[in-house]
PDB file as gemmi writes it, atoms N, CA and C in Angstrom:
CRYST1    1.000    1.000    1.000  90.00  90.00  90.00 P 1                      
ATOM      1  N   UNK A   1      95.796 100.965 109.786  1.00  0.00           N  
ATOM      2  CA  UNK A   1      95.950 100.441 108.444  1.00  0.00           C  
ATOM      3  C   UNK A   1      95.928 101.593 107.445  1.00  0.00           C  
ATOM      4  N   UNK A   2      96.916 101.620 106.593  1.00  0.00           N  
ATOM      5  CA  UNK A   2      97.112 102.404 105.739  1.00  0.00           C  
ATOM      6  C   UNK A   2      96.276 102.448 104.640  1.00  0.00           C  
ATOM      7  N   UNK A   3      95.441 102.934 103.800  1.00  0.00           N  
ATOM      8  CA  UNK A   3      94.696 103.315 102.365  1.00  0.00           C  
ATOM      9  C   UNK A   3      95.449 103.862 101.123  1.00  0.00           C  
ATOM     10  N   UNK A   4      96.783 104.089 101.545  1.00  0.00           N  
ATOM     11  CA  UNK A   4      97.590 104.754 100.070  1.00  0.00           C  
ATOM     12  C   UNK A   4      97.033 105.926  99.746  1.00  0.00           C  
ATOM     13  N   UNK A   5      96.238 106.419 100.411  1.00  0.00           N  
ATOM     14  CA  UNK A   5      96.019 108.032 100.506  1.00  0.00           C  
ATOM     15  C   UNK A   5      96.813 108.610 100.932  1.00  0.00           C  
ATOM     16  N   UNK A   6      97.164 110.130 100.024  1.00  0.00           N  
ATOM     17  CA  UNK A   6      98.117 110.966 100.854  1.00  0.00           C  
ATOM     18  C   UNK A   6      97.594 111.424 101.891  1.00  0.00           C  
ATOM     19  N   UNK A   7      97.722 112.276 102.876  1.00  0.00           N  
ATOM     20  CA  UNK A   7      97.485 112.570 104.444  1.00  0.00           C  
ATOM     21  C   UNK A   7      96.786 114.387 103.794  1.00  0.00           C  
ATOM     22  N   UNK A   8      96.028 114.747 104.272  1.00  0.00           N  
ATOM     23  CA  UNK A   8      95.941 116.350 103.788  1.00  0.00           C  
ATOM     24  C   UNK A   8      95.162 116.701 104.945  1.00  0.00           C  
ATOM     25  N   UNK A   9      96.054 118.017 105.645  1.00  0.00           N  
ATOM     26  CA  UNK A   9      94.783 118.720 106.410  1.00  0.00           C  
ATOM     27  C   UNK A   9      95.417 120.058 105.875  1.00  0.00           C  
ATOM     28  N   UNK A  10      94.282 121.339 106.017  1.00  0.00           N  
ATOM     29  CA  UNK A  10      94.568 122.745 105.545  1.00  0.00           C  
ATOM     30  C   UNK A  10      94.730 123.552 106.922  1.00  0.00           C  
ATOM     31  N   UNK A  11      96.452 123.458 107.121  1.00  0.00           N  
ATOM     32  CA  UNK A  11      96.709 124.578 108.325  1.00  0.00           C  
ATOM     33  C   UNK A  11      96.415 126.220 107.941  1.00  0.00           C  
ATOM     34  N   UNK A  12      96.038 126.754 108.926  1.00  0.00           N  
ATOM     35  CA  UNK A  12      96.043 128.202 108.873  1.00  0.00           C  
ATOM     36  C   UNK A  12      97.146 128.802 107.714  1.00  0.00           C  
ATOM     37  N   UNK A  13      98.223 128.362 107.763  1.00  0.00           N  
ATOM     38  CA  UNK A  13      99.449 129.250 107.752  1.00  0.00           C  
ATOM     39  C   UNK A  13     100.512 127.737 107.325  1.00  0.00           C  
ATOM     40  N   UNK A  14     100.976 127.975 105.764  1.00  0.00           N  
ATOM     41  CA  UNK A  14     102.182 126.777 105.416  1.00  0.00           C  
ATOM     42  C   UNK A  14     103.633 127.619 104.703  1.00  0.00           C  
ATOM     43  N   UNK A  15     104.182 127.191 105.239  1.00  0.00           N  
ATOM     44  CA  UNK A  15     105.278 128.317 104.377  1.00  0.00           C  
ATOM     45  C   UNK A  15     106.804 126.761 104.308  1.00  0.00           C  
ATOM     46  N   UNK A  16     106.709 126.777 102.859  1.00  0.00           N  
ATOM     47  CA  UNK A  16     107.412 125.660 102.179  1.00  0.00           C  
ATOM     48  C   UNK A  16     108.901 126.652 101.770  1.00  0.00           C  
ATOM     49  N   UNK A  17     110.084 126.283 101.943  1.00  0.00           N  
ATOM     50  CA  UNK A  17     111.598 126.805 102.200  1.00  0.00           C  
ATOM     51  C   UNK A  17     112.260 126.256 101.052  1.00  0.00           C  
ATOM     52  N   UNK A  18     111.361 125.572 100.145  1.00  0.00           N  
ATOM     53  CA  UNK A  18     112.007 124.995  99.343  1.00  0.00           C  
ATOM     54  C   UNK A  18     111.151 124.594  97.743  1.00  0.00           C  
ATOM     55  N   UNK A  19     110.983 124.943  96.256  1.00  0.00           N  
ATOM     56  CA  UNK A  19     110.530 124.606  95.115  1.00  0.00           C  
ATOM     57  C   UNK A  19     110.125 123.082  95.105  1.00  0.00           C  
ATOM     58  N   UNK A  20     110.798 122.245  95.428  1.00  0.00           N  
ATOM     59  CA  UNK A  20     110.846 121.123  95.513  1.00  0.00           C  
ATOM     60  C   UNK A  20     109.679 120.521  96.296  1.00  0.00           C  
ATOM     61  N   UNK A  21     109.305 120.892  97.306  1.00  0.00           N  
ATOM     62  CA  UNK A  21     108.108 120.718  97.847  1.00  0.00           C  
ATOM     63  C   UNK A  21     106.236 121.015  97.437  1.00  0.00           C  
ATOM     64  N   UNK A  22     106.749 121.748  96.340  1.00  0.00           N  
ATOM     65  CA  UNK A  22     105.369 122.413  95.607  1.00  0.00           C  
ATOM     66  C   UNK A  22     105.331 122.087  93.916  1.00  0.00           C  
ATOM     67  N   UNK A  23     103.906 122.185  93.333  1.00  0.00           N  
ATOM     68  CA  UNK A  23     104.173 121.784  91.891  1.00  0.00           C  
ATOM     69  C   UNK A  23     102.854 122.144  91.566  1.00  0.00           C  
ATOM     70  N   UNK A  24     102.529 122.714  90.166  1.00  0.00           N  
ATOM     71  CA  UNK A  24     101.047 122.974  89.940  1.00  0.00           C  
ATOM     72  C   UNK A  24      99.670 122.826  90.336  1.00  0.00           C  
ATOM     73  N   UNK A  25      99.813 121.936  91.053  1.00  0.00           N  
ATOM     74  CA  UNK A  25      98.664 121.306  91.739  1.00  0.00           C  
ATOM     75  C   UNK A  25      98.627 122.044  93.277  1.00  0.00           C  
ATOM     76  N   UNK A  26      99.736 121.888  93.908  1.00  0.00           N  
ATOM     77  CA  UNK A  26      99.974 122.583  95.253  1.00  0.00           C  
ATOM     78  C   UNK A  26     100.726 121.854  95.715  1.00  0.00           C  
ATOM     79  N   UNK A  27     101.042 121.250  97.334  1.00  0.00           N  
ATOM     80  CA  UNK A  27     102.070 121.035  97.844  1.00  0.00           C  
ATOM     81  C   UNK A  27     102.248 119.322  97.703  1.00  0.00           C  
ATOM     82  N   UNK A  28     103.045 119.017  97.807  1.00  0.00           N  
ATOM     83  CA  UNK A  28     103.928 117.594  98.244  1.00  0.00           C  
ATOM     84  C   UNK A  28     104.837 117.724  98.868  1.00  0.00           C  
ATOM     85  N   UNK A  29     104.536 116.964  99.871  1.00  0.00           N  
ATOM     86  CA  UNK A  29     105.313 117.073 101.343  1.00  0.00           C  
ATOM     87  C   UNK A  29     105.147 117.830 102.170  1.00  0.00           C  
ATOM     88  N   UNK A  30     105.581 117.883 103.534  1.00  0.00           N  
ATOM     89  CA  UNK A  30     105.330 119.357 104.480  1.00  0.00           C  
ATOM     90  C   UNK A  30     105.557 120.012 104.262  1.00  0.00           C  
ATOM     91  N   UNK A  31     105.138 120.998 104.642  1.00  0.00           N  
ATOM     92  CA  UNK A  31     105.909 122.312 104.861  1.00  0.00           C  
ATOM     93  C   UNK A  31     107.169 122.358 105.919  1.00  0.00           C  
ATOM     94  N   UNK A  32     107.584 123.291 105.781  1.00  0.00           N  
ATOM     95  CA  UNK A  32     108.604 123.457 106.808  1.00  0.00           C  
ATOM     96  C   UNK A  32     108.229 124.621 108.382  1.00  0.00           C  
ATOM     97  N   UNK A  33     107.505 125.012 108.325  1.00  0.00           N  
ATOM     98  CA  UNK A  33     106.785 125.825 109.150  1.00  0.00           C  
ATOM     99  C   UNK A  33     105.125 125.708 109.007  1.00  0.00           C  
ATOM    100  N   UNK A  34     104.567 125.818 110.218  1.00  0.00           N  
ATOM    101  CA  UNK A  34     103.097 125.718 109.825  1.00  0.00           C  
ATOM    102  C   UNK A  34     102.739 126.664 110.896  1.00  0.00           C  
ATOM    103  N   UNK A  35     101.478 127.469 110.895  1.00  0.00           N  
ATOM    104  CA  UNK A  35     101.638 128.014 112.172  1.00  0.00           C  
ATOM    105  C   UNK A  35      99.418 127.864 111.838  1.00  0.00           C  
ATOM    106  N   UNK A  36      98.939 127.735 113.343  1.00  0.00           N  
ATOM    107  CA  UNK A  36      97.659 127.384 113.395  1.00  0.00           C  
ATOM    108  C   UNK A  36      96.937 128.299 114.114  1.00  0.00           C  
ATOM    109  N   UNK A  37      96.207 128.511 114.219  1.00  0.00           N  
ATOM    110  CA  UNK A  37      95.190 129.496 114.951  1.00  0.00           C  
ATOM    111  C   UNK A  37      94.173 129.054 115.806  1.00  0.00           C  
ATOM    112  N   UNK A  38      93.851 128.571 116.544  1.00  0.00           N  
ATOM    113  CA  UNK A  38      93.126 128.255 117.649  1.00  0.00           C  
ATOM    114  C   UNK A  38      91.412 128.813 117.659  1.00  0.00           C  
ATOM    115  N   UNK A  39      90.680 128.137 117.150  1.00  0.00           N  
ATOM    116  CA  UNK A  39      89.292 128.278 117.500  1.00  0.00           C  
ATOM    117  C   UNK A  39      88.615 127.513 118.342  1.00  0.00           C  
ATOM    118  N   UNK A  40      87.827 127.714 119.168  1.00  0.00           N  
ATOM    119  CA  UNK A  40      86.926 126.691 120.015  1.00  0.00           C  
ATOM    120  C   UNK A  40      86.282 125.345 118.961  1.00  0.00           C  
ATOM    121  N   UNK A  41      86.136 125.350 117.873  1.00  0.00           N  
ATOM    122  CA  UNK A  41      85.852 124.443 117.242  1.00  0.00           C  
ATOM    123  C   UNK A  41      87.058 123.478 116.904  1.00  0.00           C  
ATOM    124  N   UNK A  42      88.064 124.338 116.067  1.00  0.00           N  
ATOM    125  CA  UNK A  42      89.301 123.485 115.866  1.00  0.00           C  
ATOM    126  C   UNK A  42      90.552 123.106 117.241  1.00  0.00           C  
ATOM    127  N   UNK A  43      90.782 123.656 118.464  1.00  0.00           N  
ATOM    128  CA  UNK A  43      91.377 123.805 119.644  1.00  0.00           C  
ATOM    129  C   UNK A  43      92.118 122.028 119.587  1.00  0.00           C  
ATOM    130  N   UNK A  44      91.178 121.357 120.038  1.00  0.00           N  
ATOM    131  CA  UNK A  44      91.427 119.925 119.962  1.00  0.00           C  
ATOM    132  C   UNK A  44      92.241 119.354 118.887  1.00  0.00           C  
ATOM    133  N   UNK A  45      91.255 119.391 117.962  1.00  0.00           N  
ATOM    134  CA  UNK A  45      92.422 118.948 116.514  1.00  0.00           C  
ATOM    135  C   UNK A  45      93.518 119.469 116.288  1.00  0.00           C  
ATOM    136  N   UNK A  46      93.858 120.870 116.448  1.00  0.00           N  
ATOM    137  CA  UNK A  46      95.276 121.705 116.123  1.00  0.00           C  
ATOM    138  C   UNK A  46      96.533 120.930 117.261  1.00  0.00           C  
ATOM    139  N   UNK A  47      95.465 120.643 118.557  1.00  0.00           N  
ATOM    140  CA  UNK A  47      96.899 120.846 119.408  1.00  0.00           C  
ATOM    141  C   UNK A  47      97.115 119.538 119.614  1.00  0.00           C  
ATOM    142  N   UNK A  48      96.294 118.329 119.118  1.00  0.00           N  
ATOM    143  CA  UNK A  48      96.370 116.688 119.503  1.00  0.00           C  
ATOM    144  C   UNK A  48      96.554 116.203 118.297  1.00  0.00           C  
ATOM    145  N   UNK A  49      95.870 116.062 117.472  1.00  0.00           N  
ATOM    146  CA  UNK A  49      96.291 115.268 116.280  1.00  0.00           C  
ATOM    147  C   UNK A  49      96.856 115.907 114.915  1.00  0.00           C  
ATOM    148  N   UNK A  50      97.148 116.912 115.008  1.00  0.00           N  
ATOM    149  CA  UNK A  50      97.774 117.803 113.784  1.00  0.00           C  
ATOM    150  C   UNK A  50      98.948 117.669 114.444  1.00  0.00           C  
ATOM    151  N   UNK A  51      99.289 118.266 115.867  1.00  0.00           N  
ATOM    152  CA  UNK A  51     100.469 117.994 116.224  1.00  0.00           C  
ATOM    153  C   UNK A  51     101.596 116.718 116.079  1.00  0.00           C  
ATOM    154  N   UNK A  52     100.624 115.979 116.134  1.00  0.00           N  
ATOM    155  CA  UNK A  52     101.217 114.137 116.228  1.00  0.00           C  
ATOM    156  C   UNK A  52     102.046 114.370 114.424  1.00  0.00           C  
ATOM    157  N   UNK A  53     100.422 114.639 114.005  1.00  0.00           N  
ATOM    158  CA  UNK A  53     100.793 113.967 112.103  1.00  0.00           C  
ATOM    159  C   UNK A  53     102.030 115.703 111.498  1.00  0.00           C  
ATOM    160  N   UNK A  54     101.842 116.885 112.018  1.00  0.00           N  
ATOM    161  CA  UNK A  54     103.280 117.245 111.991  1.00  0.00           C  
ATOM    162  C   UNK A  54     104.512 116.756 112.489  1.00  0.00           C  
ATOM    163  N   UNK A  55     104.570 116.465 113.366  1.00  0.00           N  
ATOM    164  CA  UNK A  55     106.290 115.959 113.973  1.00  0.00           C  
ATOM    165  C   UNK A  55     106.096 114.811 113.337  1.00  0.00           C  
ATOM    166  N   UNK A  56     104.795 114.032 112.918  1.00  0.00           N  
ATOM    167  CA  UNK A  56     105.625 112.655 112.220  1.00  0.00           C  
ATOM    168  C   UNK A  56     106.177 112.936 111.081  1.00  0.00           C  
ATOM    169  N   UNK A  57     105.335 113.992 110.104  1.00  0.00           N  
ATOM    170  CA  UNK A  57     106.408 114.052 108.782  1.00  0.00           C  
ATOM    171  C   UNK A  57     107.100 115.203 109.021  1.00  0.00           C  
ATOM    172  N   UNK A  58     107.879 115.569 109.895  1.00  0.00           N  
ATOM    173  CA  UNK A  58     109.090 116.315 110.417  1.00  0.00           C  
ATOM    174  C   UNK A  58     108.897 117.979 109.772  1.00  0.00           C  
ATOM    175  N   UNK A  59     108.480 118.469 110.170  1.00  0.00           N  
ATOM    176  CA  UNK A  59     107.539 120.080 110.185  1.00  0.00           C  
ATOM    177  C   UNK A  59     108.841 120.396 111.110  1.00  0.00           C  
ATOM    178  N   UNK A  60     109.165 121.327 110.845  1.00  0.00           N  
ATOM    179  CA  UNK A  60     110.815 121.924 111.391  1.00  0.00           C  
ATOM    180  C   UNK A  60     110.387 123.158 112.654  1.00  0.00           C  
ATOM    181  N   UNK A  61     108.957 123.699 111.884  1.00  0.00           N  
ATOM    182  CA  UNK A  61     108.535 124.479 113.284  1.00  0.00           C  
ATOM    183  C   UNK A  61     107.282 124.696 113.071  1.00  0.00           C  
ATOM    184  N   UNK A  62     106.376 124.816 114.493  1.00  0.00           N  
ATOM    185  CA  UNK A  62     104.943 124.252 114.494  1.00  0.00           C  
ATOM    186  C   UNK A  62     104.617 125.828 115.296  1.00  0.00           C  
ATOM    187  N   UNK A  63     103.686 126.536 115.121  1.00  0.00           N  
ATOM    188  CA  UNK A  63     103.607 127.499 115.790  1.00  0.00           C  
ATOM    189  C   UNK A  63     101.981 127.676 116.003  1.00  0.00           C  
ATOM    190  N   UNK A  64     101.084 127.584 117.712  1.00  0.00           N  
ATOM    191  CA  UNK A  64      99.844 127.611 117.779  1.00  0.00           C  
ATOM    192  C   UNK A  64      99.689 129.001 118.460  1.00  0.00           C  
ATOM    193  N   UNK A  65      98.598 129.724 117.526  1.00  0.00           N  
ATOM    194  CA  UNK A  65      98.060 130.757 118.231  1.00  0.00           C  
ATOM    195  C   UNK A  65      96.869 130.987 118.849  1.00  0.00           C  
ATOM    196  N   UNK A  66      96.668 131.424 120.159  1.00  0.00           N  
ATOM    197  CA  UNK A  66      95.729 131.114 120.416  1.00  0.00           C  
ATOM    198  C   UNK A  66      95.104 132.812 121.132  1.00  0.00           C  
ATOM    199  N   UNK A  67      93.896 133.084 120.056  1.00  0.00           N  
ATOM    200  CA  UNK A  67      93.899 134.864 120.303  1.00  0.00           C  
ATOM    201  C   UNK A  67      93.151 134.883 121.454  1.00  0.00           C  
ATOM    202  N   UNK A  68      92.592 133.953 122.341  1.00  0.00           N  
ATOM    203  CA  UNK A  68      91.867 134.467 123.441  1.00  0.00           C  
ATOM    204  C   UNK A  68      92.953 134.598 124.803  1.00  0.00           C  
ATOM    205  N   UNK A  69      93.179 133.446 124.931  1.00  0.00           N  
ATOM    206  CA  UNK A  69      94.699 133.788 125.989  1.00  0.00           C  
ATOM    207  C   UNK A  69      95.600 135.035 125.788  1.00  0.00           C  
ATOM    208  N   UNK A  70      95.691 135.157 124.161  1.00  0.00           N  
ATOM    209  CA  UNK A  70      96.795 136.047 123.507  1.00  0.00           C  
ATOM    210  C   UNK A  70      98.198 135.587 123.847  1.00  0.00           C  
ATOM    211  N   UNK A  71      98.122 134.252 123.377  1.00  0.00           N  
ATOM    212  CA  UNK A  71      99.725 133.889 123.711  1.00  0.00           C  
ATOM    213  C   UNK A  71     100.294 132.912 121.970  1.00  0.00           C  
ATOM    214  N   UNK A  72     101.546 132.212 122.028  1.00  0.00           N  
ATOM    215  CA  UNK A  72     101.734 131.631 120.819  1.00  0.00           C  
ATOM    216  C   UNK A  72     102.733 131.022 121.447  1.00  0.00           C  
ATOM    217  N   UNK A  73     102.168 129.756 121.304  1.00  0.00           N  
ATOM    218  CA  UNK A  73     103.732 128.410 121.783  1.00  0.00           C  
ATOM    219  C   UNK A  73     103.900 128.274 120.447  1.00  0.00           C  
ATOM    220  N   UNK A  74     105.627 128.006 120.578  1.00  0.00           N  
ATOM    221  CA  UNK A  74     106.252 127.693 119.534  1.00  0.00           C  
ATOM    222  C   UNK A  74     107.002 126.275 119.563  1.00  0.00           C  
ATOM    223  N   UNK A  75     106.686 125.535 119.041  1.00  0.00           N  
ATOM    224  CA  UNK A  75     107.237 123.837 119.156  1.00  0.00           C  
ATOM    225  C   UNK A  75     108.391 123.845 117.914  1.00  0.00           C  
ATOM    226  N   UNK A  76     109.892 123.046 118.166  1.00  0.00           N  
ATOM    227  CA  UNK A  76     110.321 123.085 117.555  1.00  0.00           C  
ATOM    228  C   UNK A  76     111.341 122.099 117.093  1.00  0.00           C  
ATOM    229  N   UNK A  77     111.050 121.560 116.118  1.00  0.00           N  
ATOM    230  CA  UNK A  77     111.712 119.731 116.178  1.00  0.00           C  
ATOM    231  C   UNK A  77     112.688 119.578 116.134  1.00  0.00           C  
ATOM    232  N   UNK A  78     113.029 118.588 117.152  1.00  0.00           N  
ATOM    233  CA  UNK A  78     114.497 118.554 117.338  1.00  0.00           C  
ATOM    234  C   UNK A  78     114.962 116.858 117.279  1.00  0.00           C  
ATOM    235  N   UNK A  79     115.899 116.730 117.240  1.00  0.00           N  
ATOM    236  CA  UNK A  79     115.533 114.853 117.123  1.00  0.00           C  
ATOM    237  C   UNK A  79     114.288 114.027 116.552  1.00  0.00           C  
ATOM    238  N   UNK A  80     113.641 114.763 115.366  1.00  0.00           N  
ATOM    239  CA  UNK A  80     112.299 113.685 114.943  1.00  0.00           C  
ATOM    240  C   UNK A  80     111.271 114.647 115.652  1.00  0.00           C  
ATOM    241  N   UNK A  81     111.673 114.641 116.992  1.00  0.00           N  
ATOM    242  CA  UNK A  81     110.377 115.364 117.993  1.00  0.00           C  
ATOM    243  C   UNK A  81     110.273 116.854 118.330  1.00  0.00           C  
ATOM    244  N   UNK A  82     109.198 117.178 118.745  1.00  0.00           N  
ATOM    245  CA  UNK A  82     108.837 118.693 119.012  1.00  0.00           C  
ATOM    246  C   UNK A  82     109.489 118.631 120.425  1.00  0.00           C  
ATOM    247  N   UNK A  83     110.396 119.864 120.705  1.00  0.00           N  
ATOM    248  CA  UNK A  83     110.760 120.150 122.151  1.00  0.00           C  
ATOM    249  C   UNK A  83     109.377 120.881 122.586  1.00  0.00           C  
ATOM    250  N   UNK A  84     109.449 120.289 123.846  1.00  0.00           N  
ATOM    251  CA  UNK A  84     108.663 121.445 124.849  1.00  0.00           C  
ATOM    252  C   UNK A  84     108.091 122.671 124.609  1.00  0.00           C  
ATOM    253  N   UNK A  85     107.097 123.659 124.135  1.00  0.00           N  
ATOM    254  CA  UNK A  85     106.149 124.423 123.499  1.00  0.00           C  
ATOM    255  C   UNK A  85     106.927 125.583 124.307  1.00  0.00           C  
ATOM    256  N   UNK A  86     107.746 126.587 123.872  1.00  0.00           N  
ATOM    257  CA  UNK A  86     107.572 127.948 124.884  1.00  0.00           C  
ATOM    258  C   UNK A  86     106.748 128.662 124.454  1.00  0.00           C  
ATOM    259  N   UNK A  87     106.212 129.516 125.339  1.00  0.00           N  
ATOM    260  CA  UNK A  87     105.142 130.126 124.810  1.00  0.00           C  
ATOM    261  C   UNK A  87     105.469 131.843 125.053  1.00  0.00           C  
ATOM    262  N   UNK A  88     105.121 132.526 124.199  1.00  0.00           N  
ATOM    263  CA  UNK A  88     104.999 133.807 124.105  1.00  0.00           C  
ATOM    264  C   UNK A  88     103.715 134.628 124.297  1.00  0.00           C  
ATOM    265  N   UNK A  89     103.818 136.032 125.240  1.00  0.00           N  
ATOM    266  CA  UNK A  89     102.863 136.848 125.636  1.00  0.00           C  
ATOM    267  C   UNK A  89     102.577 137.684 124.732  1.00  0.00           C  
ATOM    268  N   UNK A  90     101.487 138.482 125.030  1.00  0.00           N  
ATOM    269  CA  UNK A  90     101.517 139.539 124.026  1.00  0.00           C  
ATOM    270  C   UNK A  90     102.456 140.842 124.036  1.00  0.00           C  
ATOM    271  N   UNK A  91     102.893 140.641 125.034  1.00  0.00           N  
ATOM    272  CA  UNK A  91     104.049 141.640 125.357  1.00  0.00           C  
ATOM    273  C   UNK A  91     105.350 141.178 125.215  1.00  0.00           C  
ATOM    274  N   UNK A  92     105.675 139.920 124.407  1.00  0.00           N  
ATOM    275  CA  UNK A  92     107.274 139.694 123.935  1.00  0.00           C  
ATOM    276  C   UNK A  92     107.228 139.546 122.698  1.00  0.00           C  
ATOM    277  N   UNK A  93     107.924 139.430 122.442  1.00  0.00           N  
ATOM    278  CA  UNK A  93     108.736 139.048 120.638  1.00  0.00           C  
ATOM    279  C   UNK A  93     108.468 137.865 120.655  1.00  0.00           C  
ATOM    280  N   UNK A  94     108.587 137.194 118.986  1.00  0.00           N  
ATOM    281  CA  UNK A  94     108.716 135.646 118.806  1.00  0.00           C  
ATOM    282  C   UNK A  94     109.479 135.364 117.599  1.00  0.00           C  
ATOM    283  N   UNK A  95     110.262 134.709 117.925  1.00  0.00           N  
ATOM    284  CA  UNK A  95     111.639 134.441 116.704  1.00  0.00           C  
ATOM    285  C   UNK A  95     111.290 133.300 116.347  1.00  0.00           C  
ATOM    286  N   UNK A  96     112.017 133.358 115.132  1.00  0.00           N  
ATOM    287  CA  UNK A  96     111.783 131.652 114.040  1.00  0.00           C  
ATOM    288  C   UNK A  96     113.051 131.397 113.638  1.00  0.00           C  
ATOM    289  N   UNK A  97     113.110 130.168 114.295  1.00  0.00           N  
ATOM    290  CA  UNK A  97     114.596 129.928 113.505  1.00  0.00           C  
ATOM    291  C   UNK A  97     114.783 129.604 112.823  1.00  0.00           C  
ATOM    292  N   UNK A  98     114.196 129.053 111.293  1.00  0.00           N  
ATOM    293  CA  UNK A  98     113.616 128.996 110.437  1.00  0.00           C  
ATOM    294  C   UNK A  98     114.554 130.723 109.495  1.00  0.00           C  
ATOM    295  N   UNK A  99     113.675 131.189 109.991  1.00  0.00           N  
ATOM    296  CA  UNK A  99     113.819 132.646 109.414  1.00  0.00           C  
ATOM    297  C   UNK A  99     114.321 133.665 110.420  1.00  0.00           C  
ATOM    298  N   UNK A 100     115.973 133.938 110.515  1.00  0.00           N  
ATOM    299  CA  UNK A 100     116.889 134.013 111.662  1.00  0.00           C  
ATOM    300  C   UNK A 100     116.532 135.545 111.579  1.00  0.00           C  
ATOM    301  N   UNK A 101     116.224 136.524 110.975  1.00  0.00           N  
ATOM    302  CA  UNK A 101     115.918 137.688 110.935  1.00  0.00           C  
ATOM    303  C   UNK A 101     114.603 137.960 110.975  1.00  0.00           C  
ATOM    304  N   UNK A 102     113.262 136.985 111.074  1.00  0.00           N  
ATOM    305  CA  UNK A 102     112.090 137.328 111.638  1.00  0.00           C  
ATOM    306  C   UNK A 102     112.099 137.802 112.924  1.00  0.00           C  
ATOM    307  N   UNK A 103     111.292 139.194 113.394  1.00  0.00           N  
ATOM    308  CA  UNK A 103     110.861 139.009 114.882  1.00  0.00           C  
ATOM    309  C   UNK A 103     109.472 139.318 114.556  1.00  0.00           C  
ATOM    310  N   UNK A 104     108.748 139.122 115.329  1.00  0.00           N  
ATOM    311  CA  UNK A 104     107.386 139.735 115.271  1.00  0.00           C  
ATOM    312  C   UNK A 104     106.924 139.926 116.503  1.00  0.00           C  
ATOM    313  N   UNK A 105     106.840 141.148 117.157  1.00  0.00           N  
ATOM    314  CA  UNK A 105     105.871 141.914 117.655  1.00  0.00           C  
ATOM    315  C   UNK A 105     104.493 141.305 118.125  1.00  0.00           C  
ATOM    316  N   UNK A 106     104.550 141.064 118.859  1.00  0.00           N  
ATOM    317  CA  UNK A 106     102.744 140.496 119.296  1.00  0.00           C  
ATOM    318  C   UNK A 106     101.812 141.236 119.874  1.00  0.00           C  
ATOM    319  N   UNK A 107     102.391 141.882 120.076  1.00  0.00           N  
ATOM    320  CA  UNK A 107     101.566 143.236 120.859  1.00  0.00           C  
ATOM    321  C   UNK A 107     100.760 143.633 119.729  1.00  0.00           C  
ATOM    322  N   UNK A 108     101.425 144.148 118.031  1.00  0.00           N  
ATOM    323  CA  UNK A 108     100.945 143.960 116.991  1.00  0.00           C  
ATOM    324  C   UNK A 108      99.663 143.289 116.447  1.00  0.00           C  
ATOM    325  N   UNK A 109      99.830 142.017 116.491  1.00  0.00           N  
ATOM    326  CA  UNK A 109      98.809 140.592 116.318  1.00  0.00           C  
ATOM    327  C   UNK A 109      98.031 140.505 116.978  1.00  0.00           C  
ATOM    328  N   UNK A 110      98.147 140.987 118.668  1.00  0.00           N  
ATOM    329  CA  UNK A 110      96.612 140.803 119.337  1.00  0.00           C  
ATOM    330  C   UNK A 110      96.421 142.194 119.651  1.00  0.00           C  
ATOM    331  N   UNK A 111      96.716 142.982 119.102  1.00  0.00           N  
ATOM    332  CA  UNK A 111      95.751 143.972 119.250  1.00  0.00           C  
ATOM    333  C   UNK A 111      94.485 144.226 118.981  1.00  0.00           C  
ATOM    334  N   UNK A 112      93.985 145.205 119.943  1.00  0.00           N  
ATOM    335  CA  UNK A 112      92.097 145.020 119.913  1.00  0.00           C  
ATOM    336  C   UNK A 112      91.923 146.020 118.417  1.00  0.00           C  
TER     337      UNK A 112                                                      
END                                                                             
């Protein structure tokens, strides 16, 4: 049952592609990229129910990092839904298609 509350959780990382989505106050609507960070406290919530309530309001790319493994699946919606998570090592690149000239280096990011 719905309350007519807007929905709000504070991801790590929101990056909005568009003016229209933001306004003095801060955001309305998703973002278009979100990317999360993985703590033993938050682990559960990031990857079960943030996931759900992103692909429902259509988050274009979902990105979880998780620094103890040192890896980063990248989910990426396709039809409404998130395809299949690939995941990246610390020894590959990770592209956004989103942002066709991002690479980033991970070797970078989890370094000790």
């Amino acid at each position: 049952m719905s309350t007519g509350h807007p929905i709000v959780v504070q991801p790590d990382l929101s990056i909005f592609c568009s003016d229209e989505k933001l306004n003095e106050k801060g955001a309305i609507g998703a973002p278009d990229w979100i990317i999360e960070i993985l703590s033993p406290y938050t682990s559960v919530l990031d990857l079960n129910k943030k996931f759900f309530l992103y692909q429902r309001y259509f988050v274009k790319e979902y990105w979880v990092v998780d620094p103890v493994k040192k890896i980063v699946t990248a989910f990426i919606l396709e039809n409404h839904h998130f395809a299949d998570g690939r995941q990246f090592d610390e020894n590959e690149s990770i592209y956004s298609p989103i942002f066709t000239d991002l690479k980033i280096e991970l070797r970078g990011i989890f370094a000790k």
